[in-house]
LOPA-293248 format. One record per residue (C-alpha): residue in one letter; x, y, z. Coordinates in steps of 0.1 Angstrom, whole numbers, padded with zeros to 4 digits, always signed. Layout:
N
AXYZ/...
END
This chain:
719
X-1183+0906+1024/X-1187+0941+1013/X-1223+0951+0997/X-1210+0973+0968/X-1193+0961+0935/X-1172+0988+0926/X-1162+0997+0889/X-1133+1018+0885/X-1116+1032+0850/X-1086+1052+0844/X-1070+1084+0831/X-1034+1084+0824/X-1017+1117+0820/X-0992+1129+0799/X-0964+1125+0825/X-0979+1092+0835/X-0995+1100+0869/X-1030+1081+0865/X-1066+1096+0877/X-1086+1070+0892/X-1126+1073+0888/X-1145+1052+0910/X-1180+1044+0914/X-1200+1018+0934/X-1186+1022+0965/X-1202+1053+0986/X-1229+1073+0985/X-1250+1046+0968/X-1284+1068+0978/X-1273+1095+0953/X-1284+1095+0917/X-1248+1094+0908/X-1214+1092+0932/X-1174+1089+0926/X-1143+1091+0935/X-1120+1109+0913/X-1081+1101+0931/X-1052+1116+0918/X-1020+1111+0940/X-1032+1109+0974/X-1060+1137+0965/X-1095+1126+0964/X-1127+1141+0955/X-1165+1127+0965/X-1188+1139+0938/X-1222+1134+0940/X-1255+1147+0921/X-1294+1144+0933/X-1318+1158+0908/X-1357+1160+0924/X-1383+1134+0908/X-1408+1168+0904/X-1407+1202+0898/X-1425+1234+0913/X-1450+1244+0889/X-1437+1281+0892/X-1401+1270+0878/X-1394+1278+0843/X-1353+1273+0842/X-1332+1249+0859/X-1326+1254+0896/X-1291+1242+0895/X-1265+1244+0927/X-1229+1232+0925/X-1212+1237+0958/X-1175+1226+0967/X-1158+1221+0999/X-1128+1210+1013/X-1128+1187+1046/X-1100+1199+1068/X-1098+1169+1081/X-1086+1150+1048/X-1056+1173+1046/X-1044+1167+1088/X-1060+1200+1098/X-1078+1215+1126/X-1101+1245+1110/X-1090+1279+1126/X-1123+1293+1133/X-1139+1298+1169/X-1159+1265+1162/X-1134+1245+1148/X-1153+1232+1125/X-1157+1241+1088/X-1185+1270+1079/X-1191+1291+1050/X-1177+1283+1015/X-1143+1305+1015/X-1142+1324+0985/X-1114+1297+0972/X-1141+1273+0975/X-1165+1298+0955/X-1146+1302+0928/X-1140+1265+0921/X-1181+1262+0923/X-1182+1285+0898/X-1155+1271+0875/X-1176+1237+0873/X-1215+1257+0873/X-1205+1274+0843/X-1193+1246+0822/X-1221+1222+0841/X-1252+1244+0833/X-1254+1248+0797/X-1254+1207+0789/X-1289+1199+0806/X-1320+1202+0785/X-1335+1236+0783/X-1369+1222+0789/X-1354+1206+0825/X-1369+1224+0852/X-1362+1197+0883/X-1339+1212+0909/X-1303+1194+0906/X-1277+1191+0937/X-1244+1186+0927/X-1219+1185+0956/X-1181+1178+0954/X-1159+1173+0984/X-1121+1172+0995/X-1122+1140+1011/X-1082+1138+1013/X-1057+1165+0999/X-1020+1159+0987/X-1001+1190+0988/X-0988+1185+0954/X-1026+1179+0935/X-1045+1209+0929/X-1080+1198+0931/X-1099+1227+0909/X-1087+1210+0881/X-1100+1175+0890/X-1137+1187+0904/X-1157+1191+0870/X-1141+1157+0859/X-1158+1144+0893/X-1189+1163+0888/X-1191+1153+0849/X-1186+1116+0858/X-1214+1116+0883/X-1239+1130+0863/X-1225+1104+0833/X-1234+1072+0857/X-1268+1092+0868/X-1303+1090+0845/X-1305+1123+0850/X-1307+1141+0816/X-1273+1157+0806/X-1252+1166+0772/X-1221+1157+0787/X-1198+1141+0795/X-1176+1170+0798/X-1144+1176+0814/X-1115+1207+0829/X-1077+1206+0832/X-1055+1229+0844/X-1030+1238+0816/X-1001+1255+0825/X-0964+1268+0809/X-0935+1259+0828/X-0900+1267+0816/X-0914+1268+0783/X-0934+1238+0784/X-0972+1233+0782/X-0976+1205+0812/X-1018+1194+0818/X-1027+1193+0858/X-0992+1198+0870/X-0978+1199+0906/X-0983+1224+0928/X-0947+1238+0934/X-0941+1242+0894/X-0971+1259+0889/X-0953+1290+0904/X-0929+1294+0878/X-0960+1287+0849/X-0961+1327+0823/X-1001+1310+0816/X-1022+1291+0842/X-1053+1286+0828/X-1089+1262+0835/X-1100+1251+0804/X-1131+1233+0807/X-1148+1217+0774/X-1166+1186+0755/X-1153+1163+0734/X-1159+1182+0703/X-1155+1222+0714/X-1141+1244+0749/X-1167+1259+0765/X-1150+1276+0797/X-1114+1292+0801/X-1103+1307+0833/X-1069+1320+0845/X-1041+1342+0845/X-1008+1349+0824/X-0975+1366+0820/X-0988+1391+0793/X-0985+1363+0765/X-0999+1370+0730/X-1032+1360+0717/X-1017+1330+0698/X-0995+1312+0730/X-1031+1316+0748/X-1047+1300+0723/X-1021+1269+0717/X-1027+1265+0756/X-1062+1265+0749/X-1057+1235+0720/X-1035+1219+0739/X-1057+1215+0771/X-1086+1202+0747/X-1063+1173+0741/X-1061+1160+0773/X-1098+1167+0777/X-1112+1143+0746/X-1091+1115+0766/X-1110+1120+0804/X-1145+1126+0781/X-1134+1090+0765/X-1128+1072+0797/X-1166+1085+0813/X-1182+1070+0785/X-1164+1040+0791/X-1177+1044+0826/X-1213+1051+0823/X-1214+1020+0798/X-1210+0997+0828/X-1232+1014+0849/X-1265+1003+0841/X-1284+1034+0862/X-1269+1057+0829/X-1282+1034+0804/X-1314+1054+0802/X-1320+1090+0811/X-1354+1094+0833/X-1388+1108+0816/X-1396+1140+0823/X-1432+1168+0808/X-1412+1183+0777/X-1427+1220+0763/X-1461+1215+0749/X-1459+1230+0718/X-1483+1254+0694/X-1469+1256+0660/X-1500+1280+0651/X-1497+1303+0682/X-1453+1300+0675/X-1461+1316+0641/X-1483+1341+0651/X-1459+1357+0675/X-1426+1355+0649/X-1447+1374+0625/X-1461+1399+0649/X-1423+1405+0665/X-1397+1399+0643/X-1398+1429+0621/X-1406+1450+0646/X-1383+1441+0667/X-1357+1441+0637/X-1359+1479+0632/X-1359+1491+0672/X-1321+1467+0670/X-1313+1484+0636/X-1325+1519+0653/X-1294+1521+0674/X-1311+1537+0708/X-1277+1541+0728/X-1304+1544+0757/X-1309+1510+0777/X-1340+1530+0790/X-1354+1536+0756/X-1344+1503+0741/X-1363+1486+0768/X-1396+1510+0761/X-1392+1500+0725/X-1391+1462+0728/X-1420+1465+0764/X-1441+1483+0734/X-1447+1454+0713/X-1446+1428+0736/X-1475+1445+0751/X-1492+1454+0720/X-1492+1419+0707/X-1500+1407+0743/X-1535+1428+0742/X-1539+1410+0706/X-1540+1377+0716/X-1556+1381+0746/X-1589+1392+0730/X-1587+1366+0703/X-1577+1344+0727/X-1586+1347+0759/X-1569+1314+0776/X-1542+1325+0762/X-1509+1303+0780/X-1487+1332+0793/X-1461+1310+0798/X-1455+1296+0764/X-1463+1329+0745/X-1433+1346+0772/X-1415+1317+0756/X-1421+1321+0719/X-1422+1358+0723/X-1387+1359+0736/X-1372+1334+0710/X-1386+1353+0681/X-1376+1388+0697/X-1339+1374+0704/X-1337+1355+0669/X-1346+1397+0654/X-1321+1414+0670/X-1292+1382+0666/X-1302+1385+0628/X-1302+1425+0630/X-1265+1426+0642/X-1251+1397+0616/X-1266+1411+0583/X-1263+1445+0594/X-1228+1447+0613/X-1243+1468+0637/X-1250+1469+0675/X-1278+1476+0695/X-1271+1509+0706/X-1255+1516+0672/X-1224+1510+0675/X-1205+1493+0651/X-1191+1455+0659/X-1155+1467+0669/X-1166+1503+0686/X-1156+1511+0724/X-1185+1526+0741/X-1176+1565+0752/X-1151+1570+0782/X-1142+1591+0806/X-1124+1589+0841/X-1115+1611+0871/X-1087+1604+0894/X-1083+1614+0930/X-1121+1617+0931/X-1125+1610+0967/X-1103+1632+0990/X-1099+1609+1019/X-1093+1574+1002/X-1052+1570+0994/X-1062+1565+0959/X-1096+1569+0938/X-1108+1564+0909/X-1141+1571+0888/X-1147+1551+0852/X-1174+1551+0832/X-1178+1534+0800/X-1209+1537+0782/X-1241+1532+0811/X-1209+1511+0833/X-1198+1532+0862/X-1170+1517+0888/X-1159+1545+0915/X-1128+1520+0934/X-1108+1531+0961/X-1076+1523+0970/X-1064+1516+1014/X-1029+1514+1022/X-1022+1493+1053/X-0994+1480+1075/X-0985+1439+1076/X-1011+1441+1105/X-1038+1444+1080/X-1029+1414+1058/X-1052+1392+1052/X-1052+1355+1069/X-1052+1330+1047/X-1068+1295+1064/X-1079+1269+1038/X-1079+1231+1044/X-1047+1229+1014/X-1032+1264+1022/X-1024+1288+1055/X-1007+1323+1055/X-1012+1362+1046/X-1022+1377+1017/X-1011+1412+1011/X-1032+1422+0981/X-1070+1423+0982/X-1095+1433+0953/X-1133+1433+0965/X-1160+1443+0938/X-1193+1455+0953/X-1226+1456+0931/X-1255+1468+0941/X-1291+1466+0933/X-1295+1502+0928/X-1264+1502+0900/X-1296+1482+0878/X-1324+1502+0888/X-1334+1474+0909/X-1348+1470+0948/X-1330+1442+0963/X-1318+1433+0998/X-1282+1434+1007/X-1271+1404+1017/X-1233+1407+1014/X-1216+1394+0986/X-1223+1366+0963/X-1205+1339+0942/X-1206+1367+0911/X-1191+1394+0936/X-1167+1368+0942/X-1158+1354+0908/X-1161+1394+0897/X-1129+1405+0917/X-1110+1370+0919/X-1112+1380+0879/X-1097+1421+0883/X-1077+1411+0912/X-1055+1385+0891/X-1051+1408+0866/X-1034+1436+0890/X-1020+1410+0909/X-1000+1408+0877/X-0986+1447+0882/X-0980+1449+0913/X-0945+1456+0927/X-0926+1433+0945/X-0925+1433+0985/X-0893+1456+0986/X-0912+1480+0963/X-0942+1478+0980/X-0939+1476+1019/X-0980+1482+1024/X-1010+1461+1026/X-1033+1472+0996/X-1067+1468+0992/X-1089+1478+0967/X-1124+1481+0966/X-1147+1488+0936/X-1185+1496+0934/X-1204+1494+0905/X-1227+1527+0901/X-1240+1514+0873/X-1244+1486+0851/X-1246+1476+0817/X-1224+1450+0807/X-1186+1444+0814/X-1183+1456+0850/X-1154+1434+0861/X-1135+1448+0833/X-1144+1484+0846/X-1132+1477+0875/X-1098+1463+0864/X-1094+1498+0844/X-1107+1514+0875/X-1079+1497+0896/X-1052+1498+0876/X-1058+1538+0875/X-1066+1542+0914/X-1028+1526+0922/X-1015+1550+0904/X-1032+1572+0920/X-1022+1560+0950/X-0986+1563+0940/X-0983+1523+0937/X-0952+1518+0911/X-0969+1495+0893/X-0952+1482+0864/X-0977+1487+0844/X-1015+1500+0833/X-1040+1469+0826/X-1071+1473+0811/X-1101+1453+0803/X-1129+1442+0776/X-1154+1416+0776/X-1166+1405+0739/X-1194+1386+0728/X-1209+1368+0696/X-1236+1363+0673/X-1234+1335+0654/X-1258+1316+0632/X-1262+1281+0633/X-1272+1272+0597/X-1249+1298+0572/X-1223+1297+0602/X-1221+1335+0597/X-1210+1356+0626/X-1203+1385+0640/X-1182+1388+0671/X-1189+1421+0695/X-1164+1449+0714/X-1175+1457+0749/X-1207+1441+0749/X-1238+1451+0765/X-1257+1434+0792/X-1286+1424+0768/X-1253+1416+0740/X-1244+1390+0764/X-1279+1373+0776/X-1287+1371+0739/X-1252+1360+0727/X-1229+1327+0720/X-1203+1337+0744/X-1188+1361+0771/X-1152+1361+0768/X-1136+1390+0795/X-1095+1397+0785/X-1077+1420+0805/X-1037+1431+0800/X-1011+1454+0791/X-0997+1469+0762/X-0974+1441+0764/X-0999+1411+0764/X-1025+1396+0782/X-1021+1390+0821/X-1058+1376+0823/X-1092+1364+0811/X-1121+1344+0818/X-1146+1328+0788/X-1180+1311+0787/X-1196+1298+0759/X-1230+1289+0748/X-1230+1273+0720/X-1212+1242+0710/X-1182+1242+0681/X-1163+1274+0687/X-1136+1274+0663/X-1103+1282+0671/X-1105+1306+0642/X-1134+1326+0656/X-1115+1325+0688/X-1084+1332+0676/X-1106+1365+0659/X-1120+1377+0693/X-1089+1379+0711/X-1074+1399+0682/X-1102+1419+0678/X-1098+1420+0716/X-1066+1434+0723/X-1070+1466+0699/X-1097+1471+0721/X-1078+1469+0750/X-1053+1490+0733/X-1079+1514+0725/X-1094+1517+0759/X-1054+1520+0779/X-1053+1550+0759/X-1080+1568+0773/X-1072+1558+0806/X-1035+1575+0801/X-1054+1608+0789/X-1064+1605+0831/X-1035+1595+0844/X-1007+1578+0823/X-0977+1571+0853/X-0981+1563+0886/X-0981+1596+0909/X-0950+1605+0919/X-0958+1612+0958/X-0981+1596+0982/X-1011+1614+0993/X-1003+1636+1024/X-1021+1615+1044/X-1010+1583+1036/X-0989+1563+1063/X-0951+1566+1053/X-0932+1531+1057/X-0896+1525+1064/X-0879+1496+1066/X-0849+1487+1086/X-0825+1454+1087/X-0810+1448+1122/X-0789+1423+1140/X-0814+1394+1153/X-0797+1395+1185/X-0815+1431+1192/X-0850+1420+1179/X-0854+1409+1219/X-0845+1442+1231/X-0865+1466+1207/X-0895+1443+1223/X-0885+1445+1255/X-0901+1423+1283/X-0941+1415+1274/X-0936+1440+1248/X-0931+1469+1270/X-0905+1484+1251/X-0923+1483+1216/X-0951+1497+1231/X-0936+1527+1240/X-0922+1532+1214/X-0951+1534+1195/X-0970+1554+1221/X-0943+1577+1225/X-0938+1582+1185/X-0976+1577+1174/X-0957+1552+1146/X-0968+1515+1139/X-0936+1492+1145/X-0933+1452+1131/X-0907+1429+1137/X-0900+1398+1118/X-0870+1373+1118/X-0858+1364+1082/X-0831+1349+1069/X-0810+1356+1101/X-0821+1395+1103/X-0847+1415+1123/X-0866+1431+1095/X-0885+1462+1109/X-0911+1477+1093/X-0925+1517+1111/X-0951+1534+1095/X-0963+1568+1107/X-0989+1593+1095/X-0959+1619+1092/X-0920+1622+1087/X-0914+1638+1123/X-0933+1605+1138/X-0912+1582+1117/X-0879+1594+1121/X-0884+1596+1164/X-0890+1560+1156/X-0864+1555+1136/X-0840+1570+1164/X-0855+1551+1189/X-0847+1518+1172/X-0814+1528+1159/X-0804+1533+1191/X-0814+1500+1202/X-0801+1482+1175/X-0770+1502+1172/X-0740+1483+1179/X-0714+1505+1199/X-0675+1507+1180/X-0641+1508+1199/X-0628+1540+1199/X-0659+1563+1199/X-0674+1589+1226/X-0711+1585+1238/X-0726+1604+1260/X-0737+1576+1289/X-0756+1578+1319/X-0748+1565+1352/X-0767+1531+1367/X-0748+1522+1396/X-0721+1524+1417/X-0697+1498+1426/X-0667+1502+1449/X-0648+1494+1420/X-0664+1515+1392/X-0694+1529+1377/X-0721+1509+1348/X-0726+1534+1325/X-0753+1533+1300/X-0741+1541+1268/X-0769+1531+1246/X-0802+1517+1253/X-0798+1483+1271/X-0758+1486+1267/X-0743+1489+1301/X-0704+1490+1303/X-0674+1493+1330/X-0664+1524+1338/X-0637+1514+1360/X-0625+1534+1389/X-0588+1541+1377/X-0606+1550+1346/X-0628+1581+1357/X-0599+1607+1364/X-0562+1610+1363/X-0556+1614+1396/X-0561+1588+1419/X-0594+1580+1437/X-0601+1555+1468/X-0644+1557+1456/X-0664+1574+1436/X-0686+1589+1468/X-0690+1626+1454/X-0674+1625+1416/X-0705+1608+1405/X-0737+1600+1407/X-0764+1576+1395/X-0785+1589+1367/X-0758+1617+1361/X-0747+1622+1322/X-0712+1616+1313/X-0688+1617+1285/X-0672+1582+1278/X-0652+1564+1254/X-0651+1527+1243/X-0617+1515+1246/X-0623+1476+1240/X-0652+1449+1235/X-0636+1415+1252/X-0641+1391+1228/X-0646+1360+1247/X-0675+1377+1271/X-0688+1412+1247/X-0684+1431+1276/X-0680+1470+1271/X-0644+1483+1289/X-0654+1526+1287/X-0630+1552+1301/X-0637+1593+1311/X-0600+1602+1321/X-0593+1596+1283/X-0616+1626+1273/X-0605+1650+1303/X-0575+1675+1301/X-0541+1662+1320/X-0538+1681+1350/X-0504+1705+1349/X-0473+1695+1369/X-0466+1718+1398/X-0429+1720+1420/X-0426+1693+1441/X-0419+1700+1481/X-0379+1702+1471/X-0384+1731+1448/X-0382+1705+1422/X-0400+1713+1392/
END
């Protein structure tokens, strides 16, 4: 008899396919464990808080990590090891997707390292499992007594053919103008993630509604499932915040007004601001410390930043101002330079307020594609976007270690909103990658980066349909009036003291991406609705500083960018311009200093040369060409002799394209051989008088091109 006594609920979605949630059955050591099946796709979540907590902690030491097995989709990894190893950055970005919406709903006073983990136990090629891995993690934690707000949930949410569809299959989802995460509560979204078909600001948000929907349902069934799990009945004890009501007053009167007028003072310096707010903290530090001189740093850090943060969130909503005086709607100051960096194929410097992004631009051949080797995907990847940000872009000594999930989820972000530019493959015929690194660094750096991109193709001379820029916004919003105020290209401080971070990119057209987090619970769809409006003027605003820069894509490539051709040929030749072991390729391309590819496709050799300059390309071109070429009755080629036969010569008359030159067919008069008319490797003058049908043989004659002789008398006087 098994030893577990499963209890499983259900989710039915709206085109009836059911998600299964099951507990009870593995993983019985964790604090919470299920199985979330939909289709033949399952997910093992499981979540492990600590029973203590390092006494130097003072926030939550949260990890959520995601990975796909390669053996629950059939698949042998393709690594040296064969064995799965790092998270790829696919598997990063889902972490991310479920951290975001995961760490805001445990206690603020929880300080007891948590371990969620979610697996790909089995894949179905038609489930996307992103949008089923918060629902696992949620329902985990639900049947767990570890402290948490939730339950909370994420669907994918996607338009196809006009139709809003929740967590649809994997082949429609390429046809979908909005594919978007939206991850929320029962009561209010608190994460969006995707990209879209530059859709207005109201189709985004009816998306956005529409999601929630489905959401309140999978919320519903976890609560159903944490009532029969007795574990989740009640949440575990844990040392709340001591509190000092006194010492709590003390510090809001000795900041707050202070603190008031250095926000109301509008110091555009970050420097400066930082000085300004250091100065009090210290001076009321010194205070206390003499009257006091047990003074517990940790909880006067604690009231000292809630009554500093609760000055300058007050500052900005009565006062409609910002901290470095802008008002709520203002762009900070911009100003770009293209073609900044001589040797790159396309630069580009942007700098908006104390954010700096210098991004380059590479233009490769297919050989530089990127592979592609997931356990629910394999193949090449064409278009790259990598966003670099270093310590020093803070002011900050830090070790490079590579890049991070926030590197990652940075450029997955301004890479799906070029990706929605970019020209198709017969526009395009390179490998593009684009790299940007963040000089500096005060809020919205992903969207510098997208505006950097965007004008470091064109640069590059990429015809890109279109310029994208982008704008993170933020709010303020107070919980008892419900006033608010909702904030234009935020600031880093803007954002740690703010409700929300909500990053938009697009065109002029619409939006083509975004990625939102919230902090606080109830967003309405009004203020949301607000903040994208508020949003795209200024996106608007900020696409037409970039044009003052550079408005079109350039109209040339840079000199020393590699020039592409591409070629269609007969498949039948795709053997010869190879040659044996690749011999003849080879030469080619050491003889032309030119990079040749050949695919088969649709019953066609597509070829693909790029070279460094036109007289490279085009000696490649004529080397193919005359491969490839396919020889026509009735024309005169210039062929050279390969042997000698007692009844003719083989005559090469293009490369690999031997034909008869028969001997009745080399001069009018007759000959009984060939010893002394010709020679092998001697250059003749031929034409093609026939191609037999049945065998593609080549039937060439030289008498054809040659003068008749004159008659002379014959021996009878004759003449």
């Amino acid at each position: 008899m098994p030893n577990y006594n499963a209890v499983t609920k259900h989710i039915t979605l709206p085109d009836g396919r059911q998600i299964s949630i099951e507990t009870g059955k593995l993983a019985k050591f964790a604090d919470g464990a299920v199985v979330v099946r939909l289709g033949d796709a399952m997910l093992l979540a499981t979540v492990v808080s600590q029973p203590s907590s390092r006494g130097d902690v003072d926030f939550l030491p949260l990890s959520v990590d995601y990975q796909e097995k390669f053996g629950g989709a059939g698949n042998i990894p393709g690594s040296f090891q064969r064995r799965e190893g790092r998270l790829s950055d696919y598997e990063i970005l889902v972490c991310r997707i479920v951290d975001r919406i995961l760490r805001p709903m445990f206690p603020k006073d929880y300080h007891y390292e948590v371990q969620v983990m979610i697996t790909l136990i089995s894949a179905d090629k038609t489930v996307q499992p992103d949008a089923l891995a918060a629902l696992a993690a949620s329902a985990a934690l639900s049947i767990s007594d570890i402290p948490f707000a939730g339950p909370i949930s994420e669907v994918r949410v996607a338009r196809i053919d006009g139709k809003l569809q929740i967590n649809p299959l994997t082949a429609d989802i390429a046809r979908a103008d909005i594919d978007l995460i939206v991850g929320a509560t029962a009561d209010s979204v608190a994460m969006v993630e995707g990209e879209m078909n530059e859709v207005s600001e109201e189709e985004m948000v009816e998306a956005i509604a529409f999601a929630h929907e489905a959401i309140k349902e999978q919320v519903r069934v976890q609560l159903e499932l944490a009532a029969e799990v007795e574990k989740s009945h009640v949440k575990r004890e844990y040392p709340k915040y001591e509190e000092n009501d006194d010492l709590k007053k003390r510090i809001q009167e000795g900041v707050y007004e202070q603190a008031y007028q250095i926000a109301k003072s509008g110091n555009p310096s970050k420097a400066g601001r930082k000085e300004g707010f250091g100065a009090i903290k210290k001076s009321l530090t010194e205070k206390l410390l003499e009257e006091q001189p047990e003074l517990d740093m940790k909880m006067f850090g604690r009231y000292y930043s809630s009554a500093e943060k609760k000055a300058i969130r007050d500052m900005m909503i009565k006062e409609r101002t910002r901290l470095d005086g802008r008002q709520l709607t203002e762009i900070r100051p911009i100003w770009s330079e293209v073609n900044y960096l001589p040797g790159a194929h396309g630069s580009a410097l942007f700098t908006r307020g104390e954010t700096q992004s210098l991004t380059t631009v590479a233009l490769g051949t297919k050989l530089d594609e990127q592979i592609i080797d997931t356990a629910m995907t394999s193949g090449y990847s064409k278009f790259m976007l990598h966003y670099n940000f270093p310590a020093f872009s803070t002011g900050e000594v830090k070790p490079n270690r590579g890049p991070g999930r926030r590197e990652i989820g940075h450029g997955n972000l301004a890479q799906r909103s070029l990706k929605k530019v970019m020209p198709s493959d017969d526009e395009n015929p390179y490998t593009v990658r684009i790299v940007s690194d963040i000089l500096e660094s005060n809020g919205s750096s992903s969207m510098a980066t997208v505006c950097a991109g965007s004008m470091a193709l064109m640069d590059a001379g990429i015809p890109v349909r279109a310029a994208v820029s982008g704008i993170a916004m933020g709010l303020v919003q107070d919980k008892e009036t419900g006033e608010y105020a909702v904030l234009s290209d935020i600031l880093g401080d803007e954002d740690h003291l703010g409700d929300m971070d909500f990053k938009v990119t697009g065109t002029e057209k619409g939006i083509v991406a975004c990625q939102m987090d919230i902090k606080i619970q109830g967003l309405s769809a009004e203020i949301m609705t607000a903040a994208l409006h508020q949003a795209r003027e200024g996106r608007l605003h900020i696409l037409r500083e970039m044009a003052k820069t550079i408005a079109a894509p350039a109209a040339e490539l840079k000199p020393h960018t590699p020039r592409s051709h591409k070629m269609l040929i007969d498949k039948e030749f795709i053997g010869a311009i190879i040659g044996p072991g690749g011999k003849v390729i080879q030469q080619i391309q050491k003889d032309t200093n030119a990079t040749v590819i050949i695919e088969e496709k649709d019953e066609k050799g597509h070829v693909s040369i790029y070279a460094s300059n036109q007289e490279d390309m085009q000696a490649a071109i004529d080397r193919i060409r005359a491969i490839a070429a396919v020889p026509e009755i009735g024309e005169t080629y210039k062929g050279k002799v390969r042997s000698i036969q007692p009844y003719g010569a083989f005559v090469e008359i293009m490369p690999g394209k031997d034909g008869l030159l028969h001997i009745s067919e080399v001069a009018h008069e007759r000959l009984a051989s060939l010893e002394g008319v010709l020679e092998v490797g001697q250059e003749i003058d031929v034409k093609l008088l026939d191609i037999d049908k049945k065998t593609g043989k080549y039937r060439l004659s030289r008498k054809v091109l040659l003068a008749k002789p004159e008659r002379t008398a014959d021996s009878n006087g004759a003449a």
